[in-house]
N, C-alpha and C positions, 0 to 999 in steps of 0.2 A: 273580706266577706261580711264584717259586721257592718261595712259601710249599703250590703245589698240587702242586709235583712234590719238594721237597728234604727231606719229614720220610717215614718210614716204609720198609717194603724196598724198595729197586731203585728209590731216590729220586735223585735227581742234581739238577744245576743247570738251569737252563732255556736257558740258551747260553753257550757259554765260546768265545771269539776263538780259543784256540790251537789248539781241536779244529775247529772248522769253515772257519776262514780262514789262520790260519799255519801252514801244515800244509802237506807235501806229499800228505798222502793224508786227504782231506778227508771229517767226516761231523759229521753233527748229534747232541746227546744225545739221551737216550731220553724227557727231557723234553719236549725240544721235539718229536720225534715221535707221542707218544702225548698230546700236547696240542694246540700249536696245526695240526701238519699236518692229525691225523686230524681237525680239525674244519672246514678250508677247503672238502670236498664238500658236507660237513652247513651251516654257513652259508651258500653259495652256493645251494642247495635251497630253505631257507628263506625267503632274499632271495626268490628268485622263484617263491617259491607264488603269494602272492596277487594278483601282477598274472596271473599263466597260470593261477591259478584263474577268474579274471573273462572272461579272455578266453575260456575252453573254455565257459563259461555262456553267450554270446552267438557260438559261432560252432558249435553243433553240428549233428552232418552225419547222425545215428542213430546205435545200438550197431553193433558191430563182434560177431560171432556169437563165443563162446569157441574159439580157435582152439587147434591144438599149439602155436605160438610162445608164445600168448599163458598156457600152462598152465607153461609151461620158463620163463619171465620172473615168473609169480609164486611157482612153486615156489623158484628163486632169491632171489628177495627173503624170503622165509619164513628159507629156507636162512639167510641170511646176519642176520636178527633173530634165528636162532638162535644163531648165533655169539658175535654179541656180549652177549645173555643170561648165555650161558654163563661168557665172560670175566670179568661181575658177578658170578654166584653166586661164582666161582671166588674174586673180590677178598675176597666175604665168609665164604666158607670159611675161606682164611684170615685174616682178623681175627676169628673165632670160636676158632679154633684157638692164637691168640698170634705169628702172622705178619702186623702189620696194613699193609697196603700202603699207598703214599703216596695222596693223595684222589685225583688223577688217572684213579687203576685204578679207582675208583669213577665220576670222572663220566665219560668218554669212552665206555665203554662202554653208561653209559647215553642216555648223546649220540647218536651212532651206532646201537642200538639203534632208539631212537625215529624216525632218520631213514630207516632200513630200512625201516621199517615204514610209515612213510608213500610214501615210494619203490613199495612194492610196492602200498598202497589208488591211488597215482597213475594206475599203469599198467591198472587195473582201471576207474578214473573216465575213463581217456582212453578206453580201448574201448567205453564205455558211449556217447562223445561222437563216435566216429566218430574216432578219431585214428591214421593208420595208420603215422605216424614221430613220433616225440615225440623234439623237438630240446633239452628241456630233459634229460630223461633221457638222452640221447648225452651233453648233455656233464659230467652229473652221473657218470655210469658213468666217462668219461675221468678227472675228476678225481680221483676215487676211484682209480683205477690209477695216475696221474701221481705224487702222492700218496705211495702205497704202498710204488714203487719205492725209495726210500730207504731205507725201515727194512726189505724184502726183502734189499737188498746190507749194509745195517748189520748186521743177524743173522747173515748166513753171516760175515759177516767176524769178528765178537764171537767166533763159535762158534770160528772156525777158529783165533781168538787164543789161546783159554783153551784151547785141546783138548777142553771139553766144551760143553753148551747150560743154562745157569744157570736157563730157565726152561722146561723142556719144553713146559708144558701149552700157556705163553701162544705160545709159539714157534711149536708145533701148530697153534692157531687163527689164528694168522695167517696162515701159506700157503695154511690152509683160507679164512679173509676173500680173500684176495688172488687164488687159484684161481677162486673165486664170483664174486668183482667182474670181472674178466676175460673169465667167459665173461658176465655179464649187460652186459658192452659192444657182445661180438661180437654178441648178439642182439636186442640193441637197434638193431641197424644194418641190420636188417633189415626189411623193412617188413609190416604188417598186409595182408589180404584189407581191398578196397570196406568199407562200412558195410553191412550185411544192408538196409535199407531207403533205400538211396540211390538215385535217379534212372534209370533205366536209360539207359547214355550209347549214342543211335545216332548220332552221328556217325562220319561215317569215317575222321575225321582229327583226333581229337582233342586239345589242347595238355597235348603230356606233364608239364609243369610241374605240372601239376593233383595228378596222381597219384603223382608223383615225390617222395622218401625227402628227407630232412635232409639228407645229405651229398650226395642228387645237384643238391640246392638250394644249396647251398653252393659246391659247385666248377663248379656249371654242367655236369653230365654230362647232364642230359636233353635238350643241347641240341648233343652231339656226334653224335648218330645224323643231323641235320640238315646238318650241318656237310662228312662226310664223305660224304652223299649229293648235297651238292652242291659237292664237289668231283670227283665221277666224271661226275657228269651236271648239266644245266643244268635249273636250276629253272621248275617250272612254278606254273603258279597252284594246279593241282590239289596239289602238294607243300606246300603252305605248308598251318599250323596254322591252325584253329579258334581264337578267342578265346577268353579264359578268359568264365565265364560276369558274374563284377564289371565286369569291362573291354569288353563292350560298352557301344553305343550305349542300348539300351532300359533296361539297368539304370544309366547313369551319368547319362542326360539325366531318368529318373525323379526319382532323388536328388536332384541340383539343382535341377528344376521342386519338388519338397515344399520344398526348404530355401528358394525362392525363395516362395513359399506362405506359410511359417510368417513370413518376413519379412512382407507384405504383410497379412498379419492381425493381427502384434503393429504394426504402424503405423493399421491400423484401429484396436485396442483404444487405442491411444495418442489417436487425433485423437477418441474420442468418450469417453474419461475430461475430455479439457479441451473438449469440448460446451457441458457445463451454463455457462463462465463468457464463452460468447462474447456473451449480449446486457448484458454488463456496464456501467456508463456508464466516462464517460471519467474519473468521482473517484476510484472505484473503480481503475480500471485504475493510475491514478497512485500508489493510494494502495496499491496492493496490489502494484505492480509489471509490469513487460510481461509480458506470457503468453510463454509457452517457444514458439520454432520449431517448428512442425507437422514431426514425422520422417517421412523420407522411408525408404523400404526401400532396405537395402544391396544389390545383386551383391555386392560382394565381399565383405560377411560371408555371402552366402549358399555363395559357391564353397571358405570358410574351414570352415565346419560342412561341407559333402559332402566337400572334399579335405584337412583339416585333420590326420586322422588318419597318411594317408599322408604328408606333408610330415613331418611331427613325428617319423615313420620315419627320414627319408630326414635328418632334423635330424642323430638320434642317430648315423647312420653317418657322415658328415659330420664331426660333432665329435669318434669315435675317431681319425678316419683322420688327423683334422687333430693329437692329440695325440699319435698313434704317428709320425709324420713328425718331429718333433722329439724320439723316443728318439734314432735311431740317430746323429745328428748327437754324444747326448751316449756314446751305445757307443763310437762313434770315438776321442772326448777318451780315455777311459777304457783301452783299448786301446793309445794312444798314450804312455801314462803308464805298462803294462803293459812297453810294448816299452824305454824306456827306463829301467826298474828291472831289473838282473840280478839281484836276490837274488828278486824274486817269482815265487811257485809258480806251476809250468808250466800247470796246469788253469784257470787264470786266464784266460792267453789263449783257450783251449777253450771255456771259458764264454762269456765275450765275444763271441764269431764267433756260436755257438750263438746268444745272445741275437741277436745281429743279425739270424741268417737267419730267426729266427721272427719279428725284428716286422719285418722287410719283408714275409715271407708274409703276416702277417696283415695288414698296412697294403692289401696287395692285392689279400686276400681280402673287407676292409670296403670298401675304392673301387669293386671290382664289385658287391659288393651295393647301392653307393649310387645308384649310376649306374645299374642297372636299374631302381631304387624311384622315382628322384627322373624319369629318363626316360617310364616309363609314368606318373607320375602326372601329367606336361608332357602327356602324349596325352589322359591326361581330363580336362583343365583342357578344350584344344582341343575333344575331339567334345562335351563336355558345352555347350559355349556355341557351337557351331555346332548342336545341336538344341534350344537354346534359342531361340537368333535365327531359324531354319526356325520352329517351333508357333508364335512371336510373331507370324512375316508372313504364316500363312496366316491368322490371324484379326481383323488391324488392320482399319480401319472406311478409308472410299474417302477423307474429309479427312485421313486419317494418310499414306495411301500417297501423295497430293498434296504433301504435304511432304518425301515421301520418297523419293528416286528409287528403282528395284530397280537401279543399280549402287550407290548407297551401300548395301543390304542385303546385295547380294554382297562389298562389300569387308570390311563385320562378318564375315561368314559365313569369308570365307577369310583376308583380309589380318589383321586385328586378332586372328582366333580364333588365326590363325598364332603370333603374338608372343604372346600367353600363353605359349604354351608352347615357344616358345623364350626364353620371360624364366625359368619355372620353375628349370631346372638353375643358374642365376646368384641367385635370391632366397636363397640359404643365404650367397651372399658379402655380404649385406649384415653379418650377426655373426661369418661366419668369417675374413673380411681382416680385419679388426679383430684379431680374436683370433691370426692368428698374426705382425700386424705387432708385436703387442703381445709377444708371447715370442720371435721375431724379436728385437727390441730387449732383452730381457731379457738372453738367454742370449749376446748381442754385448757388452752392454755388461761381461759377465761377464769378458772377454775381451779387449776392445779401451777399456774404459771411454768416456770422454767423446768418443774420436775418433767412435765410434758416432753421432754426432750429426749432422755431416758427413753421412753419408748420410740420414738422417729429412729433414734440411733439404731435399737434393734430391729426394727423392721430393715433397715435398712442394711443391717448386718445380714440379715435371714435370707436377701435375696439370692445372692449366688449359691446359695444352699438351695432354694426351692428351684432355682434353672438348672442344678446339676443333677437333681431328681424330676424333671420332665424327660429330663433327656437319657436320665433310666427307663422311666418310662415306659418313652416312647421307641426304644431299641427291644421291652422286652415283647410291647407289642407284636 
């Protein structure tokens, strides 16, 4: 990296310990700014094109008609490919001229550049798709500001050192970068008109979640207008929401009846690929080996394909929330190590607390997300297998319903469907207690070494204790 920033003008090193950490007045080189900062928005973009390209291919809702917003969001994106254009010509101006700058001013610029520019085709393919918050651009715009703001305070302060600005032109375009990405955040936070060809919604009470922006997904605001209405007044049945149109009954018990289909058909094509060898003699059989188990069709692979997706969701929040739970444990150490050094700079601590407050917000920001996904996805586990087990009983034959009582039908329908989805929210402990007894123990043994053992022991001891009172329990249930 020093070799992309340390030969040519306005070359430096790519980090030096005394200017960013031992320091009372702490800042990065301009290395590491015009390298690897400016490239953490354009990376992160990249990363996640082509999964949110895939998903916009299979979830479109129609074009969104060319709106003002949506003319000030591409005009900025234009803007700001201009910008960093310009900083390229600029680098090769001077290396034409006998000024040649270090390679850095050559690729970031065109790094940048090129991410602009797709940034701004993005925003035009989501409108095409019906997208009226694009949570990927929120947080692509954020980082890009997050970002920025260091070498915004690095600048005034260079300037303000030297008495003059060493590099006008590049100094210029970056307020002007910095100005543009700012306001293409604010604007982004705003949401789209409907899709011109969307559904006409009559319902009267429709679930605001539906229509609701990125950030009011995120903090759960489309669901304070609920909240404070039912703290003035007592809710009625007329106040409550409409379902979204996935989380009903007809579109969830659909899903599963096909997924349950496609099982029952690749077990047809199974039992009549091994047809031809069933009048085989018994030499053969010996000699050729037993015939395979006629497969039977899964449920539960079938309710894994219809609710698979969502779980997989509810996986991924689940395993942030479960590795930000174990930062702030090590913030604390770190802090503590802070308070008993007097010679360490004062910003240290500053830092510290900051990092804390942001990964418990964010730890809390992912648990509610998780618990809403992993929650509804427990409810369609439920209505999907209790409108499985209803179509099943109205059409069994009169020697099935003899074997059958209609309270053992009723107990499928309510009791059993019940415990799905109350097991849902607990099938993530089956990898996640794992996973944080395991760094549990890690960051203990870090600490207390081999005493740490002592407690694995008892836990371990504890268990056949705690399964022989479930199973109290669940008998006096």
């Amino acid at each position: 990296m020093d070799t992309l920033c340390g030969s040519g003008e306005l070359g430096s090193k790519f980090w030096d310990s005394n200017l960013s950490v031992h320091t009372d007045n702490p800042d990065l080189t301009p290395c590491f700014q015009n390298s690897l900062l400016a490239w953490v928005p354009c990376i992160y973009l990249w990363v996640a094109l082509p999964c949110y390209l895939l998903y916009l291919r299979y979830h479109g809702r129609g074009y969104i008609i060319l709106s003002r917003l949506s003319r000030l969001k591409t005009v900025l994106g234009v803007l700001l490919w201009c910008v960093s254009w310009a900083d390229l010509f600029y680098s090769f101006h001077g290396l034409v001229h006998g000024r040649a700058p270090a390679p850095v001013f050559f690729v970031t610029p065109l790094v940048v550049g090129i991410t602009m520019l797709l940034a701004t085709l993005l925003i035009q393919y989501e409108r095409l798709q019906g997208v009226q918050s694009s949570g990927v651009l929120i947080i692509f715009w954020f980082l890009c500001v997050v970002c920025d703001i260091i070498p915004f305070r690095s600048k005034i302060l260079s300037a303000k050192a030297e008495g003059e600005i060493s590099d006008p032109f590049r100094f210029t375009t970056f307020y002007i970068h910095f100005a543009l990405v700012l306001c293409a955040l604010i604007l982004a936070c705003f949401r789209e008109k409907p899709p011109f060809f969307s559904a006409k919604n009559v319902d009267p009470n429709p679930y605001p979640e539906t229509s609701a922006g990125f950030l009011s997904r995120l903090f759960f605001w489309w669901f304070t207008k609920m909240a404070i209405y039912g703290y003035r007044h007592p809710l009625e049945e007329k106040d409550l929401w409409s379902l979204k149109e996935e989380d009903r009954s007809q579109m969830v018990v659909q899903q599963l009846l096909e997924a349950w289909r496609k099982q029952e058909k690749q077990t047809a094509q199974h039992k009549a690929a091994a047809a031809p060898g069933k009048n085989a003699s018994s030499e053969d059989e010996v000699l050729l080996g037993a015939r395979p188990r006629p497969r039977k069709p899964s449920f539960l692979r079938a309710l894994l394909v219809t609710f698979g997706s969502s779980f997989l969701i509810s996986a991924c929040f689940k395993l942030i929330q479960d590795l930000l739970s174990f930062i702030n444990p090590q913030l604390l150490s770190v802090l503590i190590r802070f308070i008993s050094n007097p010679t360490a700079p004062s910003w240290w601590g500053f830092l510290v607390a900051g990092l804390m407050f942001l990964c418990s917000m964010m730890q809390s920001l992912i648990l509610q997300q998780y618990y809403q996904c992993i929650f509804v996805t427990g409810l369609k586990f439920r209505t999907g297998i209790i409108g499985v087990i209803y179509r099943k009983a109205l059409v069994i034959t009169n020697s099935v319903k003899r074997a059958s009582t209609v309270g053992e039908i009723v107990n499928l329908m309510s009791v059993d469907a019940q415990r799905f989805m109350d097991l849902a929210p607990f099938l993530n402990l089956l990898w996640s207690a794992p996973l944080q007894i395991i760094l549990a123990i890690y960051f203990l043994w870090q600490n207390l070494g081999p005493s740490v053992l002592a407690g694995v022991a008892l836990m371990v001891l504890l268990i056949p204790l705690n399964g022989a009172v479930a199973v109290k329990m669940r008998a006096f249930q």
